[in-house]
PDBQT receptor file of N, H, CA, C and O in Angstrom, charges set to zero:
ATOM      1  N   UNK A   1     159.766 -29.728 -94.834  1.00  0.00    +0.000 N 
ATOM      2  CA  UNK A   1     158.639 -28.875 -94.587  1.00  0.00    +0.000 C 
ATOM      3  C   UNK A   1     157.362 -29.647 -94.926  1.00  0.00    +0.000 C 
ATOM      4  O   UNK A   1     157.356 -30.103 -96.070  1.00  0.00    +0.000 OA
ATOM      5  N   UNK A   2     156.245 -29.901 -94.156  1.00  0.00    +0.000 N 
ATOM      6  H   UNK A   2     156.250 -29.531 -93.227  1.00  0.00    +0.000 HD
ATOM      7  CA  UNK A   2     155.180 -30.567 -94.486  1.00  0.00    +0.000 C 
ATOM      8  C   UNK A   2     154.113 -29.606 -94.599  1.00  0.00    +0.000 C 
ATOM      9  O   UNK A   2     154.355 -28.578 -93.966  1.00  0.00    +0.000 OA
ATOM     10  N   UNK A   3     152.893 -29.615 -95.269  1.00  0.00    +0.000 N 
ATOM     11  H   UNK A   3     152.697 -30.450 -95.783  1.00  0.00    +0.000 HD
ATOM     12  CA  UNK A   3     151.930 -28.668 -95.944  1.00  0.00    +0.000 C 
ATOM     13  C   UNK A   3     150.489 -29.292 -95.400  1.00  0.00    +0.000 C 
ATOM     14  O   UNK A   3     149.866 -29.943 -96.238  1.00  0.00    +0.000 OA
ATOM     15  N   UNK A   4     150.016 -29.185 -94.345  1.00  0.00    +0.000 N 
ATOM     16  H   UNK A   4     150.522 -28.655 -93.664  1.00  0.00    +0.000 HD
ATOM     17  CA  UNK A   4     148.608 -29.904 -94.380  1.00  0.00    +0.000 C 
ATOM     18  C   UNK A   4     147.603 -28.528 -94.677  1.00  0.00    +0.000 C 
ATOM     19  O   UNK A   4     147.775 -27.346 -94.378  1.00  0.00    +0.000 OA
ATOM     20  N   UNK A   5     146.477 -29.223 -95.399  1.00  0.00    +0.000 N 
ATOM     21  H   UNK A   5     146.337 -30.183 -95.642  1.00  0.00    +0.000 HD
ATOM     22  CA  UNK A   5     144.942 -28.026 -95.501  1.00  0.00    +0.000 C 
ATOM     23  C   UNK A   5     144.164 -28.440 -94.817  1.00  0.00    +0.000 C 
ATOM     24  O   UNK A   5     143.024 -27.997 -94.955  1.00  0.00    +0.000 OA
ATOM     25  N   UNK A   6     144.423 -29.485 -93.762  1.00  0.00    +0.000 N 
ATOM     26  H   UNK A   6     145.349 -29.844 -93.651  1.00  0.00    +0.000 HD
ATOM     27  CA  UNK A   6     143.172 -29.878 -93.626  1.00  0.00    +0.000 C 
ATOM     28  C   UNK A   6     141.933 -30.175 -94.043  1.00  0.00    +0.000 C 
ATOM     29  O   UNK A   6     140.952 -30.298 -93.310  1.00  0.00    +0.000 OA
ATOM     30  N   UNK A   7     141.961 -30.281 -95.099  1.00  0.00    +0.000 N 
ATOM     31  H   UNK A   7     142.759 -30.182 -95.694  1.00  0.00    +0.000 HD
ATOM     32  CA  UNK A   7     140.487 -30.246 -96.064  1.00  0.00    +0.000 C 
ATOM     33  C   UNK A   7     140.236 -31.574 -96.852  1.00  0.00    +0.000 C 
ATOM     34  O   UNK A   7     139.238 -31.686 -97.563  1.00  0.00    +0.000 OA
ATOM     35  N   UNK A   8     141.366 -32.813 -96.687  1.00  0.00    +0.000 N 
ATOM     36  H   UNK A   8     142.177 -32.722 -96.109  1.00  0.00    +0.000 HD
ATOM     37  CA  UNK A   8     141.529 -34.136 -97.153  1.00  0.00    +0.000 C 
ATOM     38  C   UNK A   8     141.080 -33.471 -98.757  1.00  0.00    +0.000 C 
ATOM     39  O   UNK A   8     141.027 -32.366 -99.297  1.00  0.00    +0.000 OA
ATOM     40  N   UNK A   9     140.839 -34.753 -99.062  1.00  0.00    +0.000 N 
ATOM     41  H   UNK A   9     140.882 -35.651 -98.623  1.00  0.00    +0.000 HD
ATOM     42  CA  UNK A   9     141.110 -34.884-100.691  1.00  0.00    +0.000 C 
ATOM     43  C   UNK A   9     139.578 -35.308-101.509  1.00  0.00    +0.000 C 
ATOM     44  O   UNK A   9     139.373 -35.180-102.717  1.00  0.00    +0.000 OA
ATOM     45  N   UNK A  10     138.545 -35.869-100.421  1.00  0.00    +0.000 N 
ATOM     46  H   UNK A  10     138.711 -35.973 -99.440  1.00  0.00    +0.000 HD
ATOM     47  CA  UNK A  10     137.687 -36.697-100.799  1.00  0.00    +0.000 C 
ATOM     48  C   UNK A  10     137.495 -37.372-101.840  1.00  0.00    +0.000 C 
ATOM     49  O   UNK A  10     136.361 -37.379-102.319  1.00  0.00    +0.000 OA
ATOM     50  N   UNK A  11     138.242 -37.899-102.280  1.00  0.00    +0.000 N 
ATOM     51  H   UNK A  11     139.163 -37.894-101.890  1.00  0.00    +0.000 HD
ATOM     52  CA  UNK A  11     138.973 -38.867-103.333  1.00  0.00    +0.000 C 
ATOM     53  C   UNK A  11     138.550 -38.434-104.332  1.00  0.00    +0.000 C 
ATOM     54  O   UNK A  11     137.706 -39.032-104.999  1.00  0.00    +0.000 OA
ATOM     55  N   UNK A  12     139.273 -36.788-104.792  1.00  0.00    +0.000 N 
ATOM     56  H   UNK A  12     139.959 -36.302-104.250  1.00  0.00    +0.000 HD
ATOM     57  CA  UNK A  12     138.926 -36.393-105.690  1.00  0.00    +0.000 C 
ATOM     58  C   UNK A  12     140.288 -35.785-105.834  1.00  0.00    +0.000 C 
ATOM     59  O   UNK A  12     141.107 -35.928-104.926  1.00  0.00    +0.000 OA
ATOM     60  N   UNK A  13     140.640 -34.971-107.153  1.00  0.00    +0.000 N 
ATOM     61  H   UNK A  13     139.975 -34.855-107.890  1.00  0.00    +0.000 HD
ATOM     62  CA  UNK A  13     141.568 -34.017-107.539  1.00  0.00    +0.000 C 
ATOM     63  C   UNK A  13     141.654 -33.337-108.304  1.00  0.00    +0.000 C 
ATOM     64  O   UNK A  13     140.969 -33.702-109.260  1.00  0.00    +0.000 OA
ATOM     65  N   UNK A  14     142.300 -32.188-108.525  1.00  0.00    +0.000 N 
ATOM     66  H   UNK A  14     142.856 -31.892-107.748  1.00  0.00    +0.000 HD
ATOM     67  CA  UNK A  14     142.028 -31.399-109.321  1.00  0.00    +0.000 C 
ATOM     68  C   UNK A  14     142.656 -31.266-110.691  1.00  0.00    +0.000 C 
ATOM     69  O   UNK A  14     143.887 -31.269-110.667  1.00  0.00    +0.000 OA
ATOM     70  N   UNK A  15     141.945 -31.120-112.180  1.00  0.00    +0.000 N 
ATOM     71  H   UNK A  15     140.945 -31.118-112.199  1.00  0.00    +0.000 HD
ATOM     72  CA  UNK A  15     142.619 -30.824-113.009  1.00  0.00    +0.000 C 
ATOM     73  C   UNK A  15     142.048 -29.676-114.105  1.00  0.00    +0.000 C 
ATOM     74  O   UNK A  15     141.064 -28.999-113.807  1.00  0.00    +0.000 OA
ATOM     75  N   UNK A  16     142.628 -29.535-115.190  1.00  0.00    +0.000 N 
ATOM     76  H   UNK A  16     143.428 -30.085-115.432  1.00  0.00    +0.000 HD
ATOM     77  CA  UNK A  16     142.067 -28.351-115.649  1.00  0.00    +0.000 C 
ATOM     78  C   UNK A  16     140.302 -28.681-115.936  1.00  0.00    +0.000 C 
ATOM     79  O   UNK A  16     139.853 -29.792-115.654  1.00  0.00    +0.000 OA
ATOM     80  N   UNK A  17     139.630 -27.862-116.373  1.00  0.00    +0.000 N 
ATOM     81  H   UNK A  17     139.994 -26.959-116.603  1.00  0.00    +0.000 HD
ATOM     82  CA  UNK A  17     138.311 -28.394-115.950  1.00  0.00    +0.000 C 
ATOM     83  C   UNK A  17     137.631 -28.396-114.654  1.00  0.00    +0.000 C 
ATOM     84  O   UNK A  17     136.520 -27.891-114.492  1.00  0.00    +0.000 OA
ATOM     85  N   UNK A  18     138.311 -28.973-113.728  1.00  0.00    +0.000 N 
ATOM     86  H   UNK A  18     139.213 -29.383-113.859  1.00  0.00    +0.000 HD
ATOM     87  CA  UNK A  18     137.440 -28.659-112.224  1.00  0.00    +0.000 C 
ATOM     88  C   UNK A  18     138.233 -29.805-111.146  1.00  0.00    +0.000 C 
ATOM     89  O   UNK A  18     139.334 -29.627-110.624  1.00  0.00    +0.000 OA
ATOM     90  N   UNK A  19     137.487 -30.815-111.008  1.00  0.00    +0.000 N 
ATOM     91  H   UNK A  19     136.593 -30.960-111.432  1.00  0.00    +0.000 HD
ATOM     92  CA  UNK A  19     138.009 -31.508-109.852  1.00  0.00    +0.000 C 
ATOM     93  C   UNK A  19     137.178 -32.633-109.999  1.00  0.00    +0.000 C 
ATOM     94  O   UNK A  19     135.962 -32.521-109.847  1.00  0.00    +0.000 OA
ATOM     95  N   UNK A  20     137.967 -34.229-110.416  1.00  0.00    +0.000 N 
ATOM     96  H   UNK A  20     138.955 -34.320-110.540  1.00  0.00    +0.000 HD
ATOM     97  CA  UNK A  20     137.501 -35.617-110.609  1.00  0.00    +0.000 C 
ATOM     98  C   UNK A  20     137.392 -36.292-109.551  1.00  0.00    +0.000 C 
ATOM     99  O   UNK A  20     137.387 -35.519-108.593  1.00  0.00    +0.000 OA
ATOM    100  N   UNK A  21     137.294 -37.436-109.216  1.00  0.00    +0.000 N 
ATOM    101  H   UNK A  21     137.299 -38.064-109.995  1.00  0.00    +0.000 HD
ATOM    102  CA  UNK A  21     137.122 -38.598-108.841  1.00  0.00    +0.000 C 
ATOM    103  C   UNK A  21     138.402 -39.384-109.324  1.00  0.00    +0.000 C 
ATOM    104  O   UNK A  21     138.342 -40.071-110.344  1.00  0.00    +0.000 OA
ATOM    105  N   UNK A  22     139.389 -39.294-108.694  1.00  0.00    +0.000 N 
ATOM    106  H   UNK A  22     139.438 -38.737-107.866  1.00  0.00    +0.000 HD
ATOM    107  CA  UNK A  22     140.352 -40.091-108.535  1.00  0.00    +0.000 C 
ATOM    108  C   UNK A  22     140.537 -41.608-109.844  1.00  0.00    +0.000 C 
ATOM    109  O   UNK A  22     141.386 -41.931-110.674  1.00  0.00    +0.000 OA
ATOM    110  N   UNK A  23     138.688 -42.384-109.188  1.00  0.00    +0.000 N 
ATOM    111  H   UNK A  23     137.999 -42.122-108.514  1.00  0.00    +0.000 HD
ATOM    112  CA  UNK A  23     139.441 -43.448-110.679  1.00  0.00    +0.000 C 
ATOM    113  C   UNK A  23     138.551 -43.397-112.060  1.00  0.00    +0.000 C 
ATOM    114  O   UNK A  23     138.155 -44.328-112.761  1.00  0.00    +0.000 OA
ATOM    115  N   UNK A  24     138.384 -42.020-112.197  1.00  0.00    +0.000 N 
ATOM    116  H   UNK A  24     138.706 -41.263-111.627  1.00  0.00    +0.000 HD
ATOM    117  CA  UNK A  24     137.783 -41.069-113.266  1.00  0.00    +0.000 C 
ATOM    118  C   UNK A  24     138.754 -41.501-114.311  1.00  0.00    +0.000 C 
ATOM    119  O   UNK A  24     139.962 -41.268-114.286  1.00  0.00    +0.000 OA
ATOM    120  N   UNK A  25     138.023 -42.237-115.346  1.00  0.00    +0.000 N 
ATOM    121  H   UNK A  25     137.042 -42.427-115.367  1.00  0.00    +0.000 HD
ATOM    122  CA  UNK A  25     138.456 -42.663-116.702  1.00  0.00    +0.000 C 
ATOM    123  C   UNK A  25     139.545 -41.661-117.598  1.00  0.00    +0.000 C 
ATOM    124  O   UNK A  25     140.219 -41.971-118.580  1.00  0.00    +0.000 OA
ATOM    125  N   UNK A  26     139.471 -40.587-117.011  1.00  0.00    +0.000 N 
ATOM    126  H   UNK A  26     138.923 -40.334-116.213  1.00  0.00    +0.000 HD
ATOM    127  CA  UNK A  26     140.401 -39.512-117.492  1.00  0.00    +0.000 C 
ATOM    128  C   UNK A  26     141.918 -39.747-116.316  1.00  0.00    +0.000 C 
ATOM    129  O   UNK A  26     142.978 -40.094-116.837  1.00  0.00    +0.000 OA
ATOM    130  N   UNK A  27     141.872 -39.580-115.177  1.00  0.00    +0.000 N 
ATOM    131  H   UNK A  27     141.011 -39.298-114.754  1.00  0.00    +0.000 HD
ATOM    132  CA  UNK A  27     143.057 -39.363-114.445  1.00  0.00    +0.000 C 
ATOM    133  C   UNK A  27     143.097 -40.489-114.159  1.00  0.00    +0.000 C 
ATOM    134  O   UNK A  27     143.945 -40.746-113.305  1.00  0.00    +0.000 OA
ATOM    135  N   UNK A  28     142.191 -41.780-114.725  1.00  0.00    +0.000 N 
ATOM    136  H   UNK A  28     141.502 -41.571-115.418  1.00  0.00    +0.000 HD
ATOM    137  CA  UNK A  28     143.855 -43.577-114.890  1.00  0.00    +0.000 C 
ATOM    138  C   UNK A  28     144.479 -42.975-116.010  1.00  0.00    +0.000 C 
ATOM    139  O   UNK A  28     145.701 -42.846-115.934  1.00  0.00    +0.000 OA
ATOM    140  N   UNK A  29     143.747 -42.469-117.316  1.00  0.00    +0.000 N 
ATOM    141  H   UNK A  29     142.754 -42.573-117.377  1.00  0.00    +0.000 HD
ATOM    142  CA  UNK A  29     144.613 -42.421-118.606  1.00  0.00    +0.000 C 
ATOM    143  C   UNK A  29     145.722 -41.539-118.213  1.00  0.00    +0.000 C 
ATOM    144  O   UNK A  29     146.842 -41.996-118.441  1.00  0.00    +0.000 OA
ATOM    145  N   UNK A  30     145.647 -40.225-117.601  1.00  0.00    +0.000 N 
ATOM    146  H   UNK A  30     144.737 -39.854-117.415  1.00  0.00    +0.000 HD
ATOM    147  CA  UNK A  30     146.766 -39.426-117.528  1.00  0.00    +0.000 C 
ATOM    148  C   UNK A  30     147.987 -40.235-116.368  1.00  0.00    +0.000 C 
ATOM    149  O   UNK A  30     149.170 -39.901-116.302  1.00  0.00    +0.000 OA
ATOM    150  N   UNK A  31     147.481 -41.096-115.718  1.00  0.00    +0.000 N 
ATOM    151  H   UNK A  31     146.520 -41.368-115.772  1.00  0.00    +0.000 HD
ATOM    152  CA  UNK A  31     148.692 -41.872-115.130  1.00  0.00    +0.000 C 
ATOM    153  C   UNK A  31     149.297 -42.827-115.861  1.00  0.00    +0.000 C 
ATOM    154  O   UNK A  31     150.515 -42.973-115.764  1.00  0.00    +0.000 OA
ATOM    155  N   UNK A  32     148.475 -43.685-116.773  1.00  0.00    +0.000 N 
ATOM    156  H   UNK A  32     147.485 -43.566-116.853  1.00  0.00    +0.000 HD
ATOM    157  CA  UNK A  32     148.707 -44.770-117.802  1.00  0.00    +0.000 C 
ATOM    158  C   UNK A  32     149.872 -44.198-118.556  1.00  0.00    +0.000 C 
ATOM    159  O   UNK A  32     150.924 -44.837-118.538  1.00  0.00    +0.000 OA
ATOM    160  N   UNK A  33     149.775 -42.554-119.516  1.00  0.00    +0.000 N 
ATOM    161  H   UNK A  33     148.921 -42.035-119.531  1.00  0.00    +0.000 HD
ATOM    162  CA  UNK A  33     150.588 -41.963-119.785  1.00  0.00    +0.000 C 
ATOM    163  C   UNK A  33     151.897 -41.578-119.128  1.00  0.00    +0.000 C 
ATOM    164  O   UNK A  33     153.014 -41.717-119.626  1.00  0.00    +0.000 OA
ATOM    165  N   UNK A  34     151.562 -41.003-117.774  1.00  0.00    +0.000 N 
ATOM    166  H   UNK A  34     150.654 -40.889-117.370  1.00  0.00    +0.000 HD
ATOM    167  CA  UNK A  34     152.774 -40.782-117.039  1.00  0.00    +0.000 C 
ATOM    168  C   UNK A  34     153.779 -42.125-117.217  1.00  0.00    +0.000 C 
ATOM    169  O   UNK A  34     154.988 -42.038-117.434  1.00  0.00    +0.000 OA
ATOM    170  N   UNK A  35     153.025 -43.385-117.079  1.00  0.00    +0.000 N 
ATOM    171  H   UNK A  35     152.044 -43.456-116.903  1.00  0.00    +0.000 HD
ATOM    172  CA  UNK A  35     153.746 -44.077-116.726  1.00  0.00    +0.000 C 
ATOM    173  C   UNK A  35     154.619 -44.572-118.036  1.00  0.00    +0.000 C 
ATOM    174  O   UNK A  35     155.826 -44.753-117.876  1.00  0.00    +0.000 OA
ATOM    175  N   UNK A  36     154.082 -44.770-119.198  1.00  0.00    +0.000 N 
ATOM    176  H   UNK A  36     153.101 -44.623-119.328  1.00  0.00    +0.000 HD
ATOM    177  CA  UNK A  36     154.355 -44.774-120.475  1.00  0.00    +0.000 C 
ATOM    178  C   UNK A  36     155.724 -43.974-120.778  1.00  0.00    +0.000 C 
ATOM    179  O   UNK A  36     156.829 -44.390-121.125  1.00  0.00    +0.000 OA
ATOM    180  N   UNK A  37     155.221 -42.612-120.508  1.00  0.00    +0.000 N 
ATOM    181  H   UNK A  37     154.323 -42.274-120.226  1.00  0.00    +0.000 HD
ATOM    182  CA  UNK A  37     156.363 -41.707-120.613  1.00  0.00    +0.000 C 
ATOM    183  C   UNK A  37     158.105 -41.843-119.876  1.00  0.00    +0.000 C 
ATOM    184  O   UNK A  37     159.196 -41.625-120.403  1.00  0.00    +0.000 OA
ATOM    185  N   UNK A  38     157.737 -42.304-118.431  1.00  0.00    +0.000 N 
ATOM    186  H   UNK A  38     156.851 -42.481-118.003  1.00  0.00    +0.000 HD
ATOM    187  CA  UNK A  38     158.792 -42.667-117.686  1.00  0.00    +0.000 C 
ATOM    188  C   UNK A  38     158.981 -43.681-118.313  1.00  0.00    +0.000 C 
ATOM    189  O   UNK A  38     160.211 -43.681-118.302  1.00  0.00    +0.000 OA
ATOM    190  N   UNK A  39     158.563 -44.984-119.125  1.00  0.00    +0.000 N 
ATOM    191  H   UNK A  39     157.563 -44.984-119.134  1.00  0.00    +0.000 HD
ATOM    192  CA  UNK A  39     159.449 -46.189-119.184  1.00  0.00    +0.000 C 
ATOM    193  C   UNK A  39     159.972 -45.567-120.392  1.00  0.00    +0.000 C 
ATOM    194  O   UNK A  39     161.191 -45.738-120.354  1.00  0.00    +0.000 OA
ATOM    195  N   UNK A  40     159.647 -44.921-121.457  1.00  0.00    +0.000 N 
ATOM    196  H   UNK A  40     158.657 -44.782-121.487  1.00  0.00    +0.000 HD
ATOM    197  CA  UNK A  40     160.098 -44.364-122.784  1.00  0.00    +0.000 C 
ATOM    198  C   UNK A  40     161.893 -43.503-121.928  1.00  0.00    +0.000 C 
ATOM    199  O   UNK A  40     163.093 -43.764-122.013  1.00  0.00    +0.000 OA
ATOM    200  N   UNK A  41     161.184 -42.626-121.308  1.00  0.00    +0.000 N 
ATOM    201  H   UNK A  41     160.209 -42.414-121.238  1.00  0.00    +0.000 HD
ATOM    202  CA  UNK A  41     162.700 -41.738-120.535  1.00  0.00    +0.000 C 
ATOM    203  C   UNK A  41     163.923 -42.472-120.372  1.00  0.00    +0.000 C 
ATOM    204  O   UNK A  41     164.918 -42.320-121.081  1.00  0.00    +0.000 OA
ATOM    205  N   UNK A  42     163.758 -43.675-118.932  1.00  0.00    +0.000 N 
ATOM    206  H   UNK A  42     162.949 -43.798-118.357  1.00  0.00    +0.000 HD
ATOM    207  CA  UNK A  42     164.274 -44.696-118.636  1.00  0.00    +0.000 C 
ATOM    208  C   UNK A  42     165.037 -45.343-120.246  1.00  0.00    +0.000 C 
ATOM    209  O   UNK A  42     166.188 -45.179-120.651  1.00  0.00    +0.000 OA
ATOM    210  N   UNK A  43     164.105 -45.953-120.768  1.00  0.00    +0.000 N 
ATOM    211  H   UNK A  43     163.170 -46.085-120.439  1.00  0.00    +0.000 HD
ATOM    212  CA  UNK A  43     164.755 -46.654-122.102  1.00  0.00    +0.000 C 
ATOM    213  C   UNK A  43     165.700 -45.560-123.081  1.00  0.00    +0.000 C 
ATOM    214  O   UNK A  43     166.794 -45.824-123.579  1.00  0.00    +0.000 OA
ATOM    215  N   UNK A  44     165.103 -44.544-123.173  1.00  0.00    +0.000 N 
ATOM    216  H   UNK A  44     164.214 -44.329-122.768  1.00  0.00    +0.000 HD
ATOM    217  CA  UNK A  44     166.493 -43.445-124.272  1.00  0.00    +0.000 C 
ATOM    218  C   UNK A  44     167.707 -43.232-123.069  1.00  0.00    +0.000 C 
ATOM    219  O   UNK A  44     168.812 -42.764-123.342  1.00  0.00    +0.000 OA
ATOM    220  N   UNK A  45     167.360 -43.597-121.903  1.00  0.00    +0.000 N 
ATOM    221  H   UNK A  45     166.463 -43.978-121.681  1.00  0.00    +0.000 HD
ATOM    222  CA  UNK A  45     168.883 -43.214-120.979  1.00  0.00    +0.000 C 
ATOM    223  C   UNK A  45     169.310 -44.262-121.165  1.00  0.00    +0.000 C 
ATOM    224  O   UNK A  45     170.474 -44.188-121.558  1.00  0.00    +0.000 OA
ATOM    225  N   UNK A  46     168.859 -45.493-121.061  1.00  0.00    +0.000 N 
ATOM    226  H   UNK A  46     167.913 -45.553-120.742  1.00  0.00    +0.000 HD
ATOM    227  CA  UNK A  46     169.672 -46.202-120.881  1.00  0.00    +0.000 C 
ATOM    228  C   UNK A  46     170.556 -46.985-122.620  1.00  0.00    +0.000 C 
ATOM    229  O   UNK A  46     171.614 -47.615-122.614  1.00  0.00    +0.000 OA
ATOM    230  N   UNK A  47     169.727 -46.673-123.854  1.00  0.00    +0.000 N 
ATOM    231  H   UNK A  47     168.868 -46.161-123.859  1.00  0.00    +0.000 HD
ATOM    232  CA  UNK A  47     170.545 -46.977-124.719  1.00  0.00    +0.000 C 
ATOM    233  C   UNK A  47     171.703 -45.681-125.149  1.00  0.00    +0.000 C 
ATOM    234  O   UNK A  47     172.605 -45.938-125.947  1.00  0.00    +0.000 OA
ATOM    235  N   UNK A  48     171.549 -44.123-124.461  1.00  0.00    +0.000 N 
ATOM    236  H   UNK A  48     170.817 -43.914-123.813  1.00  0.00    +0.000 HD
ATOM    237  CA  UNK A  48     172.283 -43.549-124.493  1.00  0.00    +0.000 C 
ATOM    238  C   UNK A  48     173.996 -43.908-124.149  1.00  0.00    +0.000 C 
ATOM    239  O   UNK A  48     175.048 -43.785-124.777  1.00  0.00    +0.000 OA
ATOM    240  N   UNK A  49     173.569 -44.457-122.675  1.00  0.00    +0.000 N 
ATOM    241  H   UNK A  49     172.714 -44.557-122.164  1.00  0.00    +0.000 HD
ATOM    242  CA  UNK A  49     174.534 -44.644-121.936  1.00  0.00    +0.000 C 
ATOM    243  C   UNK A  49     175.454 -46.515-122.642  1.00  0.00    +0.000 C 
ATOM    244  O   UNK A  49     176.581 -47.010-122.667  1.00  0.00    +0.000 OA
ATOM    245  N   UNK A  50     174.474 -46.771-122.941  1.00  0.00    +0.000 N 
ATOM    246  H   UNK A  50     173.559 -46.369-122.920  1.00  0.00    +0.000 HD
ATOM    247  CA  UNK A  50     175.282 -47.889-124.606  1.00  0.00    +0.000 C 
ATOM    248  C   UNK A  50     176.244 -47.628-124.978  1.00  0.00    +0.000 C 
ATOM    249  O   UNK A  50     177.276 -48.124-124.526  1.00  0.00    +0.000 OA
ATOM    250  N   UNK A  51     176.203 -46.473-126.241  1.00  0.00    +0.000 N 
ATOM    251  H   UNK A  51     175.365 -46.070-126.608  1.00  0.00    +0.000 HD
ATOM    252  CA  UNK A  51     177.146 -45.806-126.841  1.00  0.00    +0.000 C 
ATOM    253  C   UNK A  51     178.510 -45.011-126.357  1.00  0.00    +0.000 C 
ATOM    254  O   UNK A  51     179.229 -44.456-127.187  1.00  0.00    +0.000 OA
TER     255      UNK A  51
């Protein structure tokens, strides 16, 4: 199923607060994190699967 609004993105997005600018010093950090978080995930699965 695909979802268009037609309304593009104007290289902005939305978060609580209102709606940034994409390479808004706030939403790199919340990806920096995302990404942080997934290698942390990744690493407890995989010394799980160790034992």
């Amino acid at each position: 199923m695909r979802i268009y609004t037609r309304g593009g993105d104007e290289g902005k997005t939305s978060v609580i607060g209102g709606r940034r600018k994409k390479h808004d010093q706030r939403i790199i950090a919340y990806g920096s994190i995302d990404e942080v978080n997934s290698f942390v995930a990744k690493a407890r699965h995989s010394v799980a699967q160790k034992k």
